[in-house]
FINURO-558809 format. One record per residue (C-alpha): residue number from 1; y, z, x. Coordinates in Angstrom, 1 decimal. Layout:
BEGIN
<NUM, <Y, Z, X>>
...
//
This chain:
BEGIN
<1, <3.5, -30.8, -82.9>>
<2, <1.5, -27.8, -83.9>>
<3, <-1.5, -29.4, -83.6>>
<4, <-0.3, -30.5, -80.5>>
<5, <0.2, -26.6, -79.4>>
<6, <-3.3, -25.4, -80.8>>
<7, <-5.0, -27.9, -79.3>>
<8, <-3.8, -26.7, -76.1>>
<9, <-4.1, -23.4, -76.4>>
<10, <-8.0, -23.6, -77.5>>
<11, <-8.3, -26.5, -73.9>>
<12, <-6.7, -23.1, -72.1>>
<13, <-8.9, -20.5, -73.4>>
<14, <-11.9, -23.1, -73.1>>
<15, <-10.6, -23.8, -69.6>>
<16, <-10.3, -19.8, -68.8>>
<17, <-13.8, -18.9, -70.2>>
<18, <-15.2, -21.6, -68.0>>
<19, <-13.9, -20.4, -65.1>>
<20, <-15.1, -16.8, -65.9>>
<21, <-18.5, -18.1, -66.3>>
<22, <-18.1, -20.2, -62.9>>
<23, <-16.3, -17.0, -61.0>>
<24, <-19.3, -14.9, -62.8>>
<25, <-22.1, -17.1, -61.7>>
<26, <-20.6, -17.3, -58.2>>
<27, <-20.6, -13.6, -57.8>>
<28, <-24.0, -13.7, -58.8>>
<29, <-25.1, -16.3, -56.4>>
<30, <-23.1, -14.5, -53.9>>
<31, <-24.7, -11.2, -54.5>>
<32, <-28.3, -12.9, -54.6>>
<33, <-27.5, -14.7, -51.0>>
<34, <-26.2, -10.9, -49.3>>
<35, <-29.5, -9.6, -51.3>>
<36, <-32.1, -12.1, -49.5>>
<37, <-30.3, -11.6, -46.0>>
<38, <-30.1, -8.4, -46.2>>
<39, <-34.1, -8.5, -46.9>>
<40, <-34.4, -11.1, -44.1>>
<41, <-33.1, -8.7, -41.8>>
<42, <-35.2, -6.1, -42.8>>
<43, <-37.9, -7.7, -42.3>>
<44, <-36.5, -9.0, -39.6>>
<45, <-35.9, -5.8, -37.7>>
<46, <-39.0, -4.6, -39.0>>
<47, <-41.2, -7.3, -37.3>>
<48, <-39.4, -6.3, -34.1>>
<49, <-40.2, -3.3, -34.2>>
<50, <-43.8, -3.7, -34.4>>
<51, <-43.4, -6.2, -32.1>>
<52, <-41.8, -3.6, -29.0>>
<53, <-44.1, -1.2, -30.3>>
<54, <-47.2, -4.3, -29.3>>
<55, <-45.4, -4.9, -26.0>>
<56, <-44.9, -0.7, -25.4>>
<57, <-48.6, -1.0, -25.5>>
<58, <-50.0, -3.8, -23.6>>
<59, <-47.3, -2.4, -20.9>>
<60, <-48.8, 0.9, -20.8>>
<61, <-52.2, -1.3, -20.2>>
<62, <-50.4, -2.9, -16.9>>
<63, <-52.1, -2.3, -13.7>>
<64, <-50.1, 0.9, -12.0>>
<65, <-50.5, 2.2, -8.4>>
<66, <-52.6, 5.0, -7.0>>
<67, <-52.0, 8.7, -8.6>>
<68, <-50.2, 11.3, -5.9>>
<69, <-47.5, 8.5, -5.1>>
<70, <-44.3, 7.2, -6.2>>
<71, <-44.5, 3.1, -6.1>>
<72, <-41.4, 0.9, -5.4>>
<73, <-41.3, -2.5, -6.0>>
<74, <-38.4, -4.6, -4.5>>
<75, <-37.9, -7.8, -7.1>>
<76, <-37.2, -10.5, -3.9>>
<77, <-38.3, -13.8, -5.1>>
<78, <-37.7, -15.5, -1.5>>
<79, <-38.5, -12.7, 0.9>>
<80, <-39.9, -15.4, 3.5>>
<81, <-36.6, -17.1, 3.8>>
<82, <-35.0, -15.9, 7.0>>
<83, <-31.8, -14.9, 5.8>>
<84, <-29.4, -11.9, 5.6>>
<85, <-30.8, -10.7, 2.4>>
<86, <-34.2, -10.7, 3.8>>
<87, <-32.6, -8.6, 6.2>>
<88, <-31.5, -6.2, 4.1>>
<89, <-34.7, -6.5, 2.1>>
<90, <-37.0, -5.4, 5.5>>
<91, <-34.6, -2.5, 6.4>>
<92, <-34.5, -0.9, 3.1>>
<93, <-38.4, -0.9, 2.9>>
<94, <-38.2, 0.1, 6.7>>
<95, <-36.2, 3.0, 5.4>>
<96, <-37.5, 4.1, 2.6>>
<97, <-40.9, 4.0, 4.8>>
<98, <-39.7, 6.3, 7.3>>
<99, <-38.0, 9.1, 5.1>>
<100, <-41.3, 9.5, 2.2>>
<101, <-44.2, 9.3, 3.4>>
<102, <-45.5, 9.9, -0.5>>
<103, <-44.2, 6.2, -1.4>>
<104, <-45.4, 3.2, -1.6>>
<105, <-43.6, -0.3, -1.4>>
<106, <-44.1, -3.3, -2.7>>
<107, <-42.7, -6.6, -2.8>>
<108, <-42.7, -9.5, -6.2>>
<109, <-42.6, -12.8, -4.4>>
<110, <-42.7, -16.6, -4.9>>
<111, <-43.8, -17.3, -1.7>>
<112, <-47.2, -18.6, -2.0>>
<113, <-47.6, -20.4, 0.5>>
<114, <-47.5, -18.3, 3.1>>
<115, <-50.1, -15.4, 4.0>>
<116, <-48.6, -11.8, 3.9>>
<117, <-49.6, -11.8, 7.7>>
<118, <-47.3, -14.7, 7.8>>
<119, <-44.4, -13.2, 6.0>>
<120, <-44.7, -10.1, 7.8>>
<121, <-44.6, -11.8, 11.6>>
<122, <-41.5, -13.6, 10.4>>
<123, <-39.8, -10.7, 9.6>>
<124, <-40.6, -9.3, 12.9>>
<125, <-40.0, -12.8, 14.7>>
<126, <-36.7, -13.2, 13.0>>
<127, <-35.1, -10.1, 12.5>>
<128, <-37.1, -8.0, 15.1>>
<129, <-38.5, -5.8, 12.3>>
<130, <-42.0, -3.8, 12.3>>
<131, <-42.6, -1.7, 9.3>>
<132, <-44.1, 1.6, 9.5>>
<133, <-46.8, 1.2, 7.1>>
<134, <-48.3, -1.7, 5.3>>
<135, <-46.3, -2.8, 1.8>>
<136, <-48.3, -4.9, -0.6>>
<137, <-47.2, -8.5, -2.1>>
<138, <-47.8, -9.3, -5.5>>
<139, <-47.4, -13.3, -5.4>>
<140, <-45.5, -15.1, -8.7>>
<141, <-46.6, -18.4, -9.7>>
<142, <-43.4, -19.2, -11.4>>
<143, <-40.9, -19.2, -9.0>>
<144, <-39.6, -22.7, -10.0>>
<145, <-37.8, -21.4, -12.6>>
<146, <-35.3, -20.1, -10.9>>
<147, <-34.4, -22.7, -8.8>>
<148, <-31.0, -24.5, -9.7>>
<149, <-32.7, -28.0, -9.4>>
<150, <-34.2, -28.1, -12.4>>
<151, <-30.8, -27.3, -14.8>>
<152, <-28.5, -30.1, -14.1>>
<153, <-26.5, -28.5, -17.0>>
<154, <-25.6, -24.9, -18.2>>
<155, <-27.3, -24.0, -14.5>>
<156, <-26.4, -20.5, -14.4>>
<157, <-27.9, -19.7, -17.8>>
<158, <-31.0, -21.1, -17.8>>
<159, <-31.3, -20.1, -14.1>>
<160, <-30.7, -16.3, -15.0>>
<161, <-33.3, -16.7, -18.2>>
<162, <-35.6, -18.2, -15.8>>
<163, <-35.5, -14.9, -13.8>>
<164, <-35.9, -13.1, -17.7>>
<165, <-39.6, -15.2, -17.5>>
<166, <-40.1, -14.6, -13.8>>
<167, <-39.4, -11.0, -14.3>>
<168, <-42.1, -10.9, -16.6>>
<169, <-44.8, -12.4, -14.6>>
<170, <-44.1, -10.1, -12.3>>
<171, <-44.1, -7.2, -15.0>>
<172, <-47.5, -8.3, -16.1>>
<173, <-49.0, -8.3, -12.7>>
<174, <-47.5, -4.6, -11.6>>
<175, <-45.6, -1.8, -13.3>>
<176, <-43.8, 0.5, -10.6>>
<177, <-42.3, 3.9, -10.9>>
<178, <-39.2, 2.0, -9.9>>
<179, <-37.5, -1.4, -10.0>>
<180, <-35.3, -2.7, -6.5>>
<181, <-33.9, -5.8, -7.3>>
<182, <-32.3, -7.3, -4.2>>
<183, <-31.4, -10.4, -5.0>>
<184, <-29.4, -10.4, -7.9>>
<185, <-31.4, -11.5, -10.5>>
<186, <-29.7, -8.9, -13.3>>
<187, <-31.2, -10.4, -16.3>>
<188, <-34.6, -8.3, -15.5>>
<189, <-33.0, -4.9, -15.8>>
<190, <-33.3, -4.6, -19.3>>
<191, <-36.9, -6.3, -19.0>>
<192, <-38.2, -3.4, -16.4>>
<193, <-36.2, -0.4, -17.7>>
<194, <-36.8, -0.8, -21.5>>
<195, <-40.0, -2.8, -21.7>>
<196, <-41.6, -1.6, -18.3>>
<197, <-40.2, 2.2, -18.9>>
<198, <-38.8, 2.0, -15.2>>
<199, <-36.0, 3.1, -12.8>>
<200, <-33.7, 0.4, -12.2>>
<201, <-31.9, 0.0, -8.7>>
<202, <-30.0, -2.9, -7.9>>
<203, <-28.7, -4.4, -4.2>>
<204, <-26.3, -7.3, -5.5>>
<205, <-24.9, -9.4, -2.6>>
<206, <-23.0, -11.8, -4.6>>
<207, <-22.0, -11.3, -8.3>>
<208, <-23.6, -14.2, -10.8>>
<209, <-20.6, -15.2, -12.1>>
<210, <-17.1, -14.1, -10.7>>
<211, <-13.3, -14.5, -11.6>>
<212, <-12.8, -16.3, -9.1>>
<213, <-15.1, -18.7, -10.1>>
<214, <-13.8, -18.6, -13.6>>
<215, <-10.0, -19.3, -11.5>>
<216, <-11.3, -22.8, -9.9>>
<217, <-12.6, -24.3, -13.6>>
<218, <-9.6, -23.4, -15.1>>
<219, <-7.4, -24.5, -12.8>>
<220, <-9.9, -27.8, -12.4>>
<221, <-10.2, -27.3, -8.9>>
<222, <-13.6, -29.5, -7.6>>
<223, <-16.1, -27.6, -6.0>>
<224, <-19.8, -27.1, -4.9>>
<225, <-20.4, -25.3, -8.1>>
<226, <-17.4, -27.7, -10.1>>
<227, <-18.5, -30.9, -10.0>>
<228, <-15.4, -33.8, -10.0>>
<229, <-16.7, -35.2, -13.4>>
<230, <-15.7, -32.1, -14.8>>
<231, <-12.9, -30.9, -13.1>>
<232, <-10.6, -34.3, -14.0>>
<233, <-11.5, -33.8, -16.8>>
<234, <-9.2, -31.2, -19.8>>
<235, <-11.9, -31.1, -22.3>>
<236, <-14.8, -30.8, -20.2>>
<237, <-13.3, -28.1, -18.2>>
<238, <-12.2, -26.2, -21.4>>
<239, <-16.1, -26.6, -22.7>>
<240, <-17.1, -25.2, -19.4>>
<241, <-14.6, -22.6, -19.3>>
<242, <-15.9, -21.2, -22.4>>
<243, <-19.5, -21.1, -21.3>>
<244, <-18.6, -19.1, -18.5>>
<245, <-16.7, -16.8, -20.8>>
<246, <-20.0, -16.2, -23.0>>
<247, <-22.0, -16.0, -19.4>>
<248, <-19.6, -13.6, -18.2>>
<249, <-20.5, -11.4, -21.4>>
<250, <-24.2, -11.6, -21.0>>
<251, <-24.0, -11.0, -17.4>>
<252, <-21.4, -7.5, -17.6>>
<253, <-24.2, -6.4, -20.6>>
<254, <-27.6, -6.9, -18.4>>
<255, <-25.7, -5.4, -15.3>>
<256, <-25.1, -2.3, -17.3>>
<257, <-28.6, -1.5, -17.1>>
<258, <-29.4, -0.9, -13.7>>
<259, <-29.3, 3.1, -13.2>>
<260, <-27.8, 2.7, -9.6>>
<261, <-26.1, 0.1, -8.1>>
<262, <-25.4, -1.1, -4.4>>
<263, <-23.4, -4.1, -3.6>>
<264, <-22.4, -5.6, 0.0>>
<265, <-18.8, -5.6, 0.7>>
<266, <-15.5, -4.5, -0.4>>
<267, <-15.1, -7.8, -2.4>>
<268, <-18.3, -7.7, -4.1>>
<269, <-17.7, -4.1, -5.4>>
<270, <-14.6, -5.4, -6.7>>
<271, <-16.1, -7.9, -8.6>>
<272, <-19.2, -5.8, -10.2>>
<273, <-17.4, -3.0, -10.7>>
<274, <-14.9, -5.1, -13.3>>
<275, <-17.8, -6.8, -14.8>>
<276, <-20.5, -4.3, -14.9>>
<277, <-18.0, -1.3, -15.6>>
<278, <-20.8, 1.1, -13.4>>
<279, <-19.9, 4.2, -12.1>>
<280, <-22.8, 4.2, -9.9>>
<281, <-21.3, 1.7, -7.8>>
<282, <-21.6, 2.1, -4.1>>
<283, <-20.8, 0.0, -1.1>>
<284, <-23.7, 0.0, 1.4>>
<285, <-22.7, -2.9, 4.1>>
<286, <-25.6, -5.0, 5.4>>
<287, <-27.8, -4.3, 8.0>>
<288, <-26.7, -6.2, 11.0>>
<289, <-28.9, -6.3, 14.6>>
<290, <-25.6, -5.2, 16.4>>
<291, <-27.5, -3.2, 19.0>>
<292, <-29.2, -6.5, 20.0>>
<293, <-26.8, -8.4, 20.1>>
<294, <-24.3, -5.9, 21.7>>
<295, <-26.8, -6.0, 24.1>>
<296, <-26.3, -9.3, 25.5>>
<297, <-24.3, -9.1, 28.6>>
<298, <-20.6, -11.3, 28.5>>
<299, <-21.2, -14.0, 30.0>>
<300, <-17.0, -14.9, 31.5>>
<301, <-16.4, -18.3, 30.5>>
<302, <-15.8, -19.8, 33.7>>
<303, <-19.1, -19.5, 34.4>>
<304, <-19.8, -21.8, 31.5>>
<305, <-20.4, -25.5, 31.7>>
<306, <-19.9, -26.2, 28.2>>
<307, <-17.1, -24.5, 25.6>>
<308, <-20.1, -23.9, 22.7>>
<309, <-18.6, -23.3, 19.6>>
<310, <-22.0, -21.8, 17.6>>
<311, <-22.6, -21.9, 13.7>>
<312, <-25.3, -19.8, 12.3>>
<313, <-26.1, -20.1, 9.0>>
<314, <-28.4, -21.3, 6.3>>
<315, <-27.7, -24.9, 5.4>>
<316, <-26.9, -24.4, 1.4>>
<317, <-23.9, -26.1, -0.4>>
<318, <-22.1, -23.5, -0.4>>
<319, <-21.6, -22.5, 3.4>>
<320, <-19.8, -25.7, 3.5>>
<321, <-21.0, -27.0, 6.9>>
<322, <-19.2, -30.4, 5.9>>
<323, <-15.2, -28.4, 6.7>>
<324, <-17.5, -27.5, 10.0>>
<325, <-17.7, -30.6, 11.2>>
<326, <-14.4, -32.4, 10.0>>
<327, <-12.5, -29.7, 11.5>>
<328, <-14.5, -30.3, 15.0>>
<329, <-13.5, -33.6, 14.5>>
<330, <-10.0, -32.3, 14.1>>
<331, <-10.3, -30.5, 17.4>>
<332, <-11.3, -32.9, 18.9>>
<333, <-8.4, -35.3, 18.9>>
<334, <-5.9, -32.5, 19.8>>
<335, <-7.8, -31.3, 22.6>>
<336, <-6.6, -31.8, 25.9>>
<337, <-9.2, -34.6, 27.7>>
<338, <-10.5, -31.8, 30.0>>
<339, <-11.4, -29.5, 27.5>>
<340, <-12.5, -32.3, 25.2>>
<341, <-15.6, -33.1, 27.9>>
<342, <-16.6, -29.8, 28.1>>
<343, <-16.5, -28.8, 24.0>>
<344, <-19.8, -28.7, 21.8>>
<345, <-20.8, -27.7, 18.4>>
<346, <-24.1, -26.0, 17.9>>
<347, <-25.2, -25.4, 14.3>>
<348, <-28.1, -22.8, 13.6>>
<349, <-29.2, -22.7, 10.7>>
<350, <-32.7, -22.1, 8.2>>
<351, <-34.0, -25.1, 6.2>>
<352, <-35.6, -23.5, 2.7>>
<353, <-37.1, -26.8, 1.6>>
<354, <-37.1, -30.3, 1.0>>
<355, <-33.4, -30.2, -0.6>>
<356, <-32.1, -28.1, 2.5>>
<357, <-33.6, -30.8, 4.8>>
<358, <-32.2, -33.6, 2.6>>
<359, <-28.4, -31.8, 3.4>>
<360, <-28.6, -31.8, 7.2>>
<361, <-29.9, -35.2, 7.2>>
<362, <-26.4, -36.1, 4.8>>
<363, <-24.7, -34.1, 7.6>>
<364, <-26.0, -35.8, 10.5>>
<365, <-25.3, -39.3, 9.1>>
<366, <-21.9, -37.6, 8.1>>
<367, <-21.4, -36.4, 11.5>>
<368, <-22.2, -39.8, 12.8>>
<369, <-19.6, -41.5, 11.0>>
<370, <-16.9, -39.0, 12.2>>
<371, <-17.8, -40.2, 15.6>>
<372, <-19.3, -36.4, 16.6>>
<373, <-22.7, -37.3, 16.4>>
<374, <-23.4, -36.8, 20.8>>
<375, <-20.8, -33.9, 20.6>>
<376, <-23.4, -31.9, 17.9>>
<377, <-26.7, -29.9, 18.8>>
<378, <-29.1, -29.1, 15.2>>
<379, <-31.2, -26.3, 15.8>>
<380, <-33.1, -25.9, 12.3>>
<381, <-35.5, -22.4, 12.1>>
<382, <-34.6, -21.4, 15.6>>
<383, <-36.5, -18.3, 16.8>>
<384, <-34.4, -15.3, 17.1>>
<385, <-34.5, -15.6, 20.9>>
<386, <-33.0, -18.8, 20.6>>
<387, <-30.7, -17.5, 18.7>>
<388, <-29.7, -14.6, 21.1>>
<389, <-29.1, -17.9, 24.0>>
<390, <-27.0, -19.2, 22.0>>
<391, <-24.9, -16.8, 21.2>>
<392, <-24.4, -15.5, 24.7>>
<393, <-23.6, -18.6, 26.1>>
<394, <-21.1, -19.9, 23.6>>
<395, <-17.3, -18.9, 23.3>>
<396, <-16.3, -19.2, 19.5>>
<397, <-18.6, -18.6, 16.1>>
<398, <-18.0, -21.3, 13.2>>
<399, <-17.8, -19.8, 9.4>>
<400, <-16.9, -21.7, 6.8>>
<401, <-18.2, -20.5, 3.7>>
<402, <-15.0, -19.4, 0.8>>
<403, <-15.4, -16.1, -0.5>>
<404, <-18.5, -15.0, 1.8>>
<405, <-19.4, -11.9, -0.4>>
<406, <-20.3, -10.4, 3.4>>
<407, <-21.0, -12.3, 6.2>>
<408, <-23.8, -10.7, 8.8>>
<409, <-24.1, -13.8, 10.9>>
<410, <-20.2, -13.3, 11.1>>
<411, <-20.7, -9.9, 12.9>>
<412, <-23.4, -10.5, 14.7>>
<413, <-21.9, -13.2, 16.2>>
<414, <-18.7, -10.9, 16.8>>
<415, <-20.9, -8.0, 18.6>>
<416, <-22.6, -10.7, 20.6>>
<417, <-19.5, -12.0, 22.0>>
<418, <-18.4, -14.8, 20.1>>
<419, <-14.5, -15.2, 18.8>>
<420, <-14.7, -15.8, 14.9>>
<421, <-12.9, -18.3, 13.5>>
<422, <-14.2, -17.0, 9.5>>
<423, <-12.4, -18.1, 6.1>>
<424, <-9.8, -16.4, 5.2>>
<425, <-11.5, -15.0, 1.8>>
<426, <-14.4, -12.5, 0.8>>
<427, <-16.2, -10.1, 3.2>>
<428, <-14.5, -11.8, 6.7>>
<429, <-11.0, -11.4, 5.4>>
<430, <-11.5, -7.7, 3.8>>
<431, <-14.1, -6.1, 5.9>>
<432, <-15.2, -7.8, 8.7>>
<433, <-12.9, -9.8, 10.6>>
<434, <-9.7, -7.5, 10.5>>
<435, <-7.8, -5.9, 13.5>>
<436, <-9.5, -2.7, 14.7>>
<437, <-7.0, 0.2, 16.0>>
<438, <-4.2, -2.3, 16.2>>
<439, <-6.3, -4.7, 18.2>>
<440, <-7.3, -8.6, 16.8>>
<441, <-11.0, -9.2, 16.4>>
<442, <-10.7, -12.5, 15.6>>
<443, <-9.3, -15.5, 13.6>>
<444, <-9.6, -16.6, 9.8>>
<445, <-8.6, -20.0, 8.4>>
<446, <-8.6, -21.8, 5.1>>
<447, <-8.8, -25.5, 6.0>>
<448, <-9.3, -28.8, 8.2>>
<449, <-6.0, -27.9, 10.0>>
<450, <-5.8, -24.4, 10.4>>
<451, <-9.9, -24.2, 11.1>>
<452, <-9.2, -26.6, 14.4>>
<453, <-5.6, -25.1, 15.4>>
<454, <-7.5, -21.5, 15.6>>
<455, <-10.2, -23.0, 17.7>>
<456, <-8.0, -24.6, 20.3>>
<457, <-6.0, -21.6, 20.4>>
<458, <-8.7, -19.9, 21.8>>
<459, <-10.4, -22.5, 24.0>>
<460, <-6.8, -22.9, 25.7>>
<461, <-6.2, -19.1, 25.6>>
<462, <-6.6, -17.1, 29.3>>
<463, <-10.0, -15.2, 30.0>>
<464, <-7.8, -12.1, 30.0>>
<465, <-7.1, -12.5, 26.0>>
<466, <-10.2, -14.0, 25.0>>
<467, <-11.7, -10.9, 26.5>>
<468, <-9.5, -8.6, 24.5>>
<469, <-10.6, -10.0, 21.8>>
<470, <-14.2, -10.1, 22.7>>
<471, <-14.2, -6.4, 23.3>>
<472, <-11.9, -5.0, 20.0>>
<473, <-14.8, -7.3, 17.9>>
<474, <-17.6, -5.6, 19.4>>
<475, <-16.5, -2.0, 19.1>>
<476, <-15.7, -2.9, 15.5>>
<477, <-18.7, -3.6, 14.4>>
<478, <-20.8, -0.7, 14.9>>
<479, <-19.9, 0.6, 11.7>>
<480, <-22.8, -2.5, 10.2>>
<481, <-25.5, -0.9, 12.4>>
<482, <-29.0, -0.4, 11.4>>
<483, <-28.4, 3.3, 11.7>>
<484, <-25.8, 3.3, 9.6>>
<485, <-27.3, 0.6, 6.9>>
<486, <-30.5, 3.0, 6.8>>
<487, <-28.4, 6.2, 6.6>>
<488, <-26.1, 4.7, 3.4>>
<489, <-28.9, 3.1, 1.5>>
<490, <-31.1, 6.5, 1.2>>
<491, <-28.2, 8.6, 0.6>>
<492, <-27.1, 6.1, -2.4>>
<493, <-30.3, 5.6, -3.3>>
<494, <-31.9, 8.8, -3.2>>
<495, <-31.1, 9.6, -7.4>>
<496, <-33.9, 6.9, -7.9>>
<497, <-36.3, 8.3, -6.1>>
<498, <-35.6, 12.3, -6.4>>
<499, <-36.1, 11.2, -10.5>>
<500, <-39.4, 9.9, -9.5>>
<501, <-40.6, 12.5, -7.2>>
<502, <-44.1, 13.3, -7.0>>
<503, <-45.1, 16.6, -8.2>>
//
């Protein structure tokens, strides 16, 4: 038995000193591993260093503008598009044009094929624009990689780093005083303020990434952006969900590095100002051509052959011209017969490329099926005076797009005469389309249903209240004038370019 004991007492203390060693050589291996990273990231940081020191200097190599000026270059990928961020593009530079005289503008764009003659007469043909002076175009080669096509997954990633690679062709080709971004490509900030040394301004129309967004994937609600696959889908959704959570991140800590930053609409400041956390955040509405369009005498309606309802709008996914036509369709079957003769829809709209062109050709076979087809007029690039026609001789304006972060074909249409029926969510439901000194301006509406009841409620309403309407509309909309566009974005602005004032 006390053999027994000893032996087990000597198997202990063998078992204990082994363990020692063991816990001992762990420590060691332990301390040896937090040694070499700790090296690795030494050298690590080290080779970035020199490697931002490198870049510093080939950047200070980069071709700058003329001495005795201050250069702005607005970041605007698809200037030649004919849409309402052109618009705002063409105004700012307009304004900024007509207030220094000691600056010069420029414009980074993808648009290659097309002459800067070309772009310019577009601008003017479109949005009746003429710039004081001439502003130069530095043409990118690599414009493809920003376009959503190519990512079939993680789309808004690899889009935004695809604006990181576009950013820096445009970098290499021309370093400004100061850096307008007016598209929303945020993932360049840090690129032109802390590589390129410059001022960073920022026009965001439409936040990346937004919580409402984050809302529909959680909830698994199918969208343009959410496709069915994943929505039915728990696991999927959750994945997704978190990969917007990381985006989200990335997105509030690039934002952060724009010195000043404009945004749209009530909605969109919202939005940025909770992910960004700015406090340089200032609402500057759009430039809208009310003067033009307020222009347009009022046609009454009984002097109208045909009850137009007019759409104007870009034909992308998300303006959702498919709830368009299923709710004409709607209207159509409740109308009385003599109103359903006399009833139209007209959409306007700008085709960007091949996969724009491939949608309305969807839609028209669409439309076809719903039995509308003979009821529908497609006017694809109209001219601006076609535009104008249209507008005067129709009775209701067709918007359909959820969470609009503005809407300027909304209020254009409204100061030209038209009776908005908008959706009830973004810019149209907290800025645009609300009553005016107790007065309605319009109608809003969510779905199939409530999209055609509003409709019919106007076309059966008496000239007398349509004309109310007409008229509270157009005197609420002066406040998203030119003039007032002009006179908002140089006061908000001015910081940037006061900083970078010519001696």
């Amino acid at each position: 038995m006390t053999n027994i004991v000893t032996n087990f007492m000597e198997s202990l203390v063998e078992l204990l000193n082994l363990t020692s060693q063991m816990m001992s050589l762990a420590v060691r291996v332990w301390s040896l591993g937090i040694t070499m990273i700790l090296q690795l990231l030494v050298v690590l940081a080290g080779c970035i260093c020199v490697c931002w020191f490198l870049i510093k200097v080939a950047v200070l190599t980069l071709r700058r503008g003329e001495k005795g000026y201050r250069h702005v270059a607005f970041f605007h990928p698809y200037c030649n598009a004919g849409g309402g961020g052109e618009r705002v593009l063409w105004c700012a530079i307009r304004a900024i044009q007509r207030k220094y005289p000691k600056v010069k503008c420029y414009i980074y764009t993808g648009d290659t094929d097309a002459t800067p003659q070309e772009i310019l007469q577009k601008a003017q043909q479109r949005f009746n624009i003429v710039l004081p002076r001439p502003v130069e175009f530095i043409f990118l080669n690599c414009r493809t990689l920003v376009e959503a096509k190519h990512y079939p997954v993680l789309t808004l990633l690899m889009q935004s780093l695809g604006s990181l690679l576009l950013g820096g062709e445009a970098l290499s080709k021309f370093r400004p005083d100061i850096y307008f971004d007016t598209m929303g490509y945020a993932f360049t900030y840090p690129l032109f303020r802390y590589i390129g040394g410059c001022t960073v301004g920022s026009y965001t129309h439409y936040p990346t990434i937004s919580t409402d967004m984050l809302g529909r994937v959680a909830n698994r609600i199918e969208a343009h952006n959410n496709r069915g696959v994943i929505a039915q889908n728990v696991v999927f959704s959750t994945l997704k969900l978190g990969y917007y959570h990381l985006f989200t991140f990335l997105y509030s800590m690039v934002g952060r590095c724009a010195h000043v930053v404009l945004v749209n609409s009530s909605w969109t400041h919202g939005h940025i100002t909770t992910l960004w956390g700015h406090s340089c955040t200032h609402i500057v509405y759009p430039p809208c051509d009310t003067e033009k369009f307020k222009s347009l005498p009022l046609v009454p309606d009984t002097e109208k052959s045909m009850k137009t309802i007019i759409s104007v709008g870009q034909f992308r996914p998300e303006k959702d011209h498919l709830l368009q036509l299923k709710s004409f369709q709607r209207l159509c079957e409740i109308l009385h017969p003599s109103l359903f003769e006399k009833v139209q829809l007209v959409l306007i709209g700008g085709c960007r490329d091949e996969q724009d062109q491939q949608r309305v050709d969807n839609l028209k076979n669409i439309a076809n099926e719903l039995g509308i087809s003979d009821k529908i007029v497609w006017k694809l690039n109209a001219p601006f005076t076609d535009l104008l026609d249209s507008v005067q001789t129709g009775t209701i304006g067709l918007h359909s797009m959820w969470n609009e972060h503005f809407g300027i074909c909304v209020v254009e249409c409204m100061a030209g005469g038209l009776i908005m029926v908008a959706h009830d969510s973004g810019g149209p439901r907290m800025d645009i389309v609300i009553d005016y000194e107790g007065q309605q301006t319009g109608y809003r509406a969510v779905d199939i249903e409530s999209y055609a009841q509003a409709m019919k409620r106007i076309l059966e309403s008496s000239d007398e209240e349509r004309n109310l309407i007409r008229r509270a509309a157009r005197a609420s909309v002066d406040r998203f004038s030119d003039t007032e566009f002009e006179l908002s974005f140089l006061t908000t602005s001015e910081q940037l370019l006061l900083d970078n004032e010519v001696p």
